[in-house]
N, C-alpha and C positions, 0 to 999 in steps of 0.2 A: 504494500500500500504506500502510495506517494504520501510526503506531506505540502503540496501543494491544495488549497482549498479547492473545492469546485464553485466555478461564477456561480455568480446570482443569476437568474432566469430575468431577462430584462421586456418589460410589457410598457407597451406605450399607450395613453389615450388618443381619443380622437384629434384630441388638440394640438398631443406633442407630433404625431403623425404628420398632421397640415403644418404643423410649424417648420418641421424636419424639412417637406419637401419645400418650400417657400424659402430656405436660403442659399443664396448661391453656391454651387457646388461646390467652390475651393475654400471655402467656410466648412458645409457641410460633412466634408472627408475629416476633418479637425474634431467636429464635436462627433461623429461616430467612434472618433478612435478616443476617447476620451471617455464616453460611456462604458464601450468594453473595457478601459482600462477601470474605472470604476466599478463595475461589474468583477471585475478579479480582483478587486482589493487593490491595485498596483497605483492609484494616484496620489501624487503629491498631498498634504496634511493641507497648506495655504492655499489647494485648489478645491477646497468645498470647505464648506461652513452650513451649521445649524439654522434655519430662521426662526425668530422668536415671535412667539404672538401666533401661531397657527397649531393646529390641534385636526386629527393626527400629529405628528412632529413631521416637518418639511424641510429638506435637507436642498442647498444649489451648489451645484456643479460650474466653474469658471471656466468655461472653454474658449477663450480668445475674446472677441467681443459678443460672443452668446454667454446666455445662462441656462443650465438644465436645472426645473426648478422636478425633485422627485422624492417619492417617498420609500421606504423600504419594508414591505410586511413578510419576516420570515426569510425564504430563500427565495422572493422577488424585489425587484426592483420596479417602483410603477414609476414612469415618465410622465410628469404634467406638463411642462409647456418646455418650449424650447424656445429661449426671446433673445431679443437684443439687448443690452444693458440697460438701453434707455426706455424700452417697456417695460422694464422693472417691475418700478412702484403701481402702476394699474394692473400688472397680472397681478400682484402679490395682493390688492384690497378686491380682487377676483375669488382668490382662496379662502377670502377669510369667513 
């Protein structure tokens, strides 16, 4: 038996899905590899942070100039939105 983990199982909404496809591809190569790397445990500590004020707990992902904002139930990973920095603060009083 290895000891490397097995990913998280990564499930995206409708949202983060439309969001996905709506950024230009040489962005979009960026925050995919960035998901799987989250998905295995393998990112950076400074590249995701807690957000506070949202219930479930809502965890965002810094991938260049996007953000994955997602939550983690178990051995998945759910994907809410996939934004640009400066739709932030309107996704996040979205969630709440």
């Amino acid at each position: 038996m290895s000891g490397t983990p097995k990913p998280l199982e990564v499930v995206l909404t409708q949202h983060a899905e439309r969001d996905l496809l709506r950024i230009p591809e040489e962005f979009r190569q960026r925050v995919k590899a960035d998901i799987l790397r989250l998905a295995e445990g393998r990112v950076p500590i400074g590249q995701f942070k807690k957000l506070s004020g949202l219930s479930p707990p809502t965890w965002q992902l810094t991938s260049g100039r996007f953000r994955v904002l997602y939550r983690r139930f178990g051995e998945q990973l759910l994907l809410l939105r996939v934004i640009a920095k400066s739709d932030q603060a309107r996704s996040l009083r979205a969630l709440r």
